[in-house]
C-alpha positions as a printed Julia matrix, in Angstrom:
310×3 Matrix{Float64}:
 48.38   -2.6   -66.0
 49.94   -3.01  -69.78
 53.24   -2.66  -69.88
 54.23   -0.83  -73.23
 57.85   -0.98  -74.4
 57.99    0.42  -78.1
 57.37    4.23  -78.26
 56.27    3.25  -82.09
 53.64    1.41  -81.04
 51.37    2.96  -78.95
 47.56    1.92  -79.24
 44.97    5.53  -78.95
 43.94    4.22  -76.02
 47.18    5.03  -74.71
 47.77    8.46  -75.48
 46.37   11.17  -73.51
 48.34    9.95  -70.52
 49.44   11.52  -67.45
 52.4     9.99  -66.05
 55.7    10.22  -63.41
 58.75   10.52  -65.31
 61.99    8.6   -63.61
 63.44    5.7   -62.57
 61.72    4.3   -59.41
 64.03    2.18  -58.48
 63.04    0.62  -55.6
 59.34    2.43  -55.29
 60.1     3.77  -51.99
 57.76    5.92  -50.39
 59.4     9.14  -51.56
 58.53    7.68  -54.98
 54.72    6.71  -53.73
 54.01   10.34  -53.32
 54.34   11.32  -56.99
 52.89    8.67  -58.17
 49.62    9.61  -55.51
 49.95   13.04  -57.09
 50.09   12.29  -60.41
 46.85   10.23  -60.48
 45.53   13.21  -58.54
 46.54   15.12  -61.8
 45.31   12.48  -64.39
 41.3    13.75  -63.5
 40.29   10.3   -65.5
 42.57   10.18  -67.94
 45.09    6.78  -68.02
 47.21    6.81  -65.38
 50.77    5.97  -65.74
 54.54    6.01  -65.6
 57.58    6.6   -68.1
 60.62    5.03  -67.25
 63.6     3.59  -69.23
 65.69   -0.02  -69.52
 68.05   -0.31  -68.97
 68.72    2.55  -66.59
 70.6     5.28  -67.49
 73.07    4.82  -65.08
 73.68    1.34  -66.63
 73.76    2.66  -69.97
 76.73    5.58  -69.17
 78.65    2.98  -66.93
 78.36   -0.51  -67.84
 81.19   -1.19  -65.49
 80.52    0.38  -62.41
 79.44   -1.69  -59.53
 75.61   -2.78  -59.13
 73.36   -0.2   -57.28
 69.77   -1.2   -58.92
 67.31   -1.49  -55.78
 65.72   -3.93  -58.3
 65.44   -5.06  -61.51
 62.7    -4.34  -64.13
 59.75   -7.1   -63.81
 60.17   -6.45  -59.62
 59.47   -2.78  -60.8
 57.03   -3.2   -62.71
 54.84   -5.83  -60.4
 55.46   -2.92  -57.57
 54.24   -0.56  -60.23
 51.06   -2.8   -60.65
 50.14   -3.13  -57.4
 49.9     0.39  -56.8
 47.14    0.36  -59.32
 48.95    1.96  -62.68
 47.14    1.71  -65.79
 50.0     2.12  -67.81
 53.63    1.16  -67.58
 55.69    2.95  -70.48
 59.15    1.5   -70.43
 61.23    2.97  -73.19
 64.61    1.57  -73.95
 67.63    3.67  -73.13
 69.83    3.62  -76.28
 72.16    5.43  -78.34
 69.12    7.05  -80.34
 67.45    8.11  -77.1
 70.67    9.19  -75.26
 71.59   11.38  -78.45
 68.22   13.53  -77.72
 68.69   17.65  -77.04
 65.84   18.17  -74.35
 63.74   19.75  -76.95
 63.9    16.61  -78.9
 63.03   14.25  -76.45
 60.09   16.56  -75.34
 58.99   16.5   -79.15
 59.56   13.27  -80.08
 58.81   11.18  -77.06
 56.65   12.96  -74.93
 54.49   14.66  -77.5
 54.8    12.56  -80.92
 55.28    8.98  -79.67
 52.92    8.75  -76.02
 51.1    11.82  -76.96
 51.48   12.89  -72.53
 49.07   15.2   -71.25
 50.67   15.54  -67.98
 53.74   14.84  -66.74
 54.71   14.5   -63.45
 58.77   14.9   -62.18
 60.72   15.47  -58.84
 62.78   18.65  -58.11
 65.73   17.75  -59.15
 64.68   15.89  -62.54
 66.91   17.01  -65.54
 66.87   15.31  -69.01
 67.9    15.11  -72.21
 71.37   14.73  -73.86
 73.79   16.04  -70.94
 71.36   15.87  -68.69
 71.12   19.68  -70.4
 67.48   20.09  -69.67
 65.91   21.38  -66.7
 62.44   21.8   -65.04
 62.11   25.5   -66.68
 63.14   24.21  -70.11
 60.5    21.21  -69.76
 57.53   23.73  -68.74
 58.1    26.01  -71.79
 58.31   22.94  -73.82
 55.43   21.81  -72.25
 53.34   25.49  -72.74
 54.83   24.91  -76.53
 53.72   21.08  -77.07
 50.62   20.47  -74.97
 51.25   19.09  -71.96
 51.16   20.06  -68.22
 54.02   19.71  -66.15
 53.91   19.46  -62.02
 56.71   19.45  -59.97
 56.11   17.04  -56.8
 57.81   18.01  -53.59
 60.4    16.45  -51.9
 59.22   13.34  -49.68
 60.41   13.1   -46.13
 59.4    10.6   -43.27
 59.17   11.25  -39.53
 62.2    14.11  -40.7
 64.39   12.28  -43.09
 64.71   12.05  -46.55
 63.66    9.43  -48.92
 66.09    8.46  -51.88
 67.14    5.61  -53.33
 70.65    6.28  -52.13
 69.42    6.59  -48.03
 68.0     2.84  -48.74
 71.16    1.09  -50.49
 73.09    2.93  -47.57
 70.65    1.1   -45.04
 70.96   -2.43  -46.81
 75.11   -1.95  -47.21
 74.8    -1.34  -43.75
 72.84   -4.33  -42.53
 69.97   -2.37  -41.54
 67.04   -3.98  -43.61
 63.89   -2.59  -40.77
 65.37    1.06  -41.47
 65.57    0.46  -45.39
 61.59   -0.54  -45.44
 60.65    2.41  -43.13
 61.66    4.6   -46.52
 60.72    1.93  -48.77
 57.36    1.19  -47.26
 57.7    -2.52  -47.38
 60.24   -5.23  -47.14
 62.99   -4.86  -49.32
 63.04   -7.92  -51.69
 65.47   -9.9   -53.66
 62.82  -10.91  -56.72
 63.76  -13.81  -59.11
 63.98  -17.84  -60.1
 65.3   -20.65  -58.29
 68.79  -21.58  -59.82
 71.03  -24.62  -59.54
 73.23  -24.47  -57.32
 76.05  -26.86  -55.81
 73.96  -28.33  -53.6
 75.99  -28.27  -50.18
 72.86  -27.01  -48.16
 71.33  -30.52  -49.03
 73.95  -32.48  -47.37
 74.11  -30.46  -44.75
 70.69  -30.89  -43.98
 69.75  -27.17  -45.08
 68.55  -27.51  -48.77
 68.11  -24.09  -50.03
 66.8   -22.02  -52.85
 69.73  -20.32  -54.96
 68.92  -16.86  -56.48
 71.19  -14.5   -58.65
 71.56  -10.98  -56.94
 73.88  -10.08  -60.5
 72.96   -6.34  -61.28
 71.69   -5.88  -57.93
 72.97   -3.41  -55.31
 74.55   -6.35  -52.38
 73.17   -5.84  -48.99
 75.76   -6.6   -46.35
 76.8    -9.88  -46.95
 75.62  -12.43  -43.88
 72.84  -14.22  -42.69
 69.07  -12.89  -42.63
 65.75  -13.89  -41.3
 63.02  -13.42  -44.19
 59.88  -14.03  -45.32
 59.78  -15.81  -48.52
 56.69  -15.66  -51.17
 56.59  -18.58  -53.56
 54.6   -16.54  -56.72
 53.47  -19.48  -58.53
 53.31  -23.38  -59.17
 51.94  -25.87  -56.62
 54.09  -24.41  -53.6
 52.53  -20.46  -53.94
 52.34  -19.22  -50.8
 54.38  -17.24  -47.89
 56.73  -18.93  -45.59
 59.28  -17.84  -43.43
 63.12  -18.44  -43.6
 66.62  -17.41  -43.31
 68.93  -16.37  -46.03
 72.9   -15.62  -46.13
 73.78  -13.25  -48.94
 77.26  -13.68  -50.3
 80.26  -15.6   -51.25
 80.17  -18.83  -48.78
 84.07  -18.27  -47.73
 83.85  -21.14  -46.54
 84.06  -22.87  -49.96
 86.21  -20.89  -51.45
 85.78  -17.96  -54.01
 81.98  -17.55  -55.55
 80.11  -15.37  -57.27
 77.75  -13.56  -54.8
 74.16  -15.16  -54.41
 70.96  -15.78  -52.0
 70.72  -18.89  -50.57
 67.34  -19.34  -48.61
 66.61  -21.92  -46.36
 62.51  -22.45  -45.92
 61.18  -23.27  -42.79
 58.9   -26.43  -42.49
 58.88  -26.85  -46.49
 59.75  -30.08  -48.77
 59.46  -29.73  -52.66
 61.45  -28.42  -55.47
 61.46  -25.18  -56.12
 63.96  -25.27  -59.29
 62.87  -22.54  -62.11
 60.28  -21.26  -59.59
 59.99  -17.45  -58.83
 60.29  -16.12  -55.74
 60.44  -12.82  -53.51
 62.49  -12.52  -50.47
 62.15   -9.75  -48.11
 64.95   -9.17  -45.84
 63.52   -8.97  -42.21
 66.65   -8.67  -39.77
 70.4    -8.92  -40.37
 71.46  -11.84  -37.86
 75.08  -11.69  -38.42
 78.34  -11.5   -41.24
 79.25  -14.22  -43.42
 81.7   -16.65  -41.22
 84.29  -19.33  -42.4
 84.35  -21.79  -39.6
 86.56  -24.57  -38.63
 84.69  -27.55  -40.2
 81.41  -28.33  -40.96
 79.98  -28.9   -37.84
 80.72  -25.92  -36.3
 79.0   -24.12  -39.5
 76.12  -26.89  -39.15
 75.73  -25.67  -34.94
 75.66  -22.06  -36.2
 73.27  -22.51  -38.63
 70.73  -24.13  -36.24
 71.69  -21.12  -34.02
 70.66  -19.21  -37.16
 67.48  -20.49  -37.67
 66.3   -20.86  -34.14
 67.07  -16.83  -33.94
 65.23  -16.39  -36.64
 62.13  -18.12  -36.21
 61.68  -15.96  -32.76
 62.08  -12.4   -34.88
 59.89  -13.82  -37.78
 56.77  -14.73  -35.27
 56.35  -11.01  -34.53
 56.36   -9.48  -37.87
């Protein structure tokens, strides 16, 4: 899959694309079935996606709390493996925000990927405002060249698919129900970080992650599977994780701490995926160390037993 992230500079090989226009964040199921349509539509030609970075929603509200499922290169290796040809990831700025809907149809759609088919959900609008609508991007599209198919709302076993449905799960501490719409584990992608380095001496040395920009699951303990994605320790292990502020040393930035089963090495710098399995319980401060060191073998015990049957 290339990954192309400058309208300006798009190769002939890459024009003539069909593609689903959005944000896929999180590549959920609901998500699955327009991309399965729109390489239905391509008929041979590349077969791709337009989305932007940073997300709209970002761009507009800087401020507001974190609700990205995840973040662009866990996108984009979802993308991949779903066997895109083409990633086109245009950067949301002040010159692309400032677009009427006739514009952007124009100039990025037509002049700059040159789109023969384009691919949107029901309730897609676009352009500055949000002014433009499905109608408006048909007649644009009868005016400019390109197709334009409107894929139908995705439901599973009777329920709805959004993004919003799975951060509701995951704020909930439901991870199984979250990958039921998501259609796998739902993954916190990303390097090892230093950390303080209390798991060590407790005798549960674990692999920091960031979670900054991402939408928190309930904070608390998890049992995952962990993928090491390169370096001399690639592979998949399992583990458990607690997401969130470690009250019991006092106030931190939210993080991932995972704890690998049956592993020795150093993971510092290395990237890796962790899919949240089962919520085991909330984050805890305890009266001293060894009751937090009893709980946490409590922890892991419970989730080695959920881990063997997934």
């Amino acid at each position: 899959m290339r990954i192309l992230r400058d309208p300006a500079f798009i190769s002939p090989d890459d024009r003539g694309a069909a593609v689903a226009l959005g944000n896929f964040d999180g590549v959920h199921l609901g998500h699955r079935s327009v991309l399965d349509l729109t390489r239905d539509c391509a008929k041979g030609a590349p077969f791709g996606v337009l989305t932007f970075e940073p997300h709209p929603r970002e761009y507009f509200a800087p401020d507001a709390p974190p609700f990205r499922l995840m973040n662009a290169d866990a996108k984009a290796n979802r993308l991949e493996k779903l066997g895109l040809d083409v990633l086109f990831e245009v950067p949301f700025n002040d010159a692309l925000a400032a677009l009427t809907p006739r514009e952007f149809a124009q100039n990025i759609l037509t002049d700059a990927l040159g789109l023969t088919h384009v691919v949107v959900g029901a309730d897609f609008r676009f352009g500055k405002g949000r002014a433009g609508d499905i109608e408006n991007l048909k007649t644009f599209g009868a005016e400019m060249g390109f197709d334009v198919t409107v894929a139908p709302m995705f439901e599973n076993n009777g329920v709805e698919v959004s993004s919003t449905a799975i951060r509701d799960a995951l704020a909930q501490g439901r991870p199984r129900d979250a990958a039921k719409m998501l259609g796998h584990w739902h993954r916190i992608d990303g390097p090892v970080i230093t950390g303080e380095q209390r798991g060590r001496e407790l005798g549960y040395p674990t692999a920091n992650m960031s979670i900054d920009g991402l939408h928190p699951p309930k904070f608390g303990v998890y049992a995952v599977k962990v993928d090491v994605l390169s370096g001399p320790y690639q592979g998949s292990y399992d583990g458990a994780a607690s997401i969130g502020v470690r009250p019991m040393f006092g106030v931190n930035t939210p993080n991932c701490e995972t704890f690998v089963f049956d592993f020795s090495g150093d993971l510092y710098g290395t990237p890796l995926s962790v899919a949240l399995v089962e919520y085991l319980r909330g984050e805890e401060k305890f009266d001293g160390l060894e009751a937090l060191i009893t709980q946490m073998d409590a922890d892991c015990a419970r989730a080695r037993d959920i881990l063997r049957n997934v």
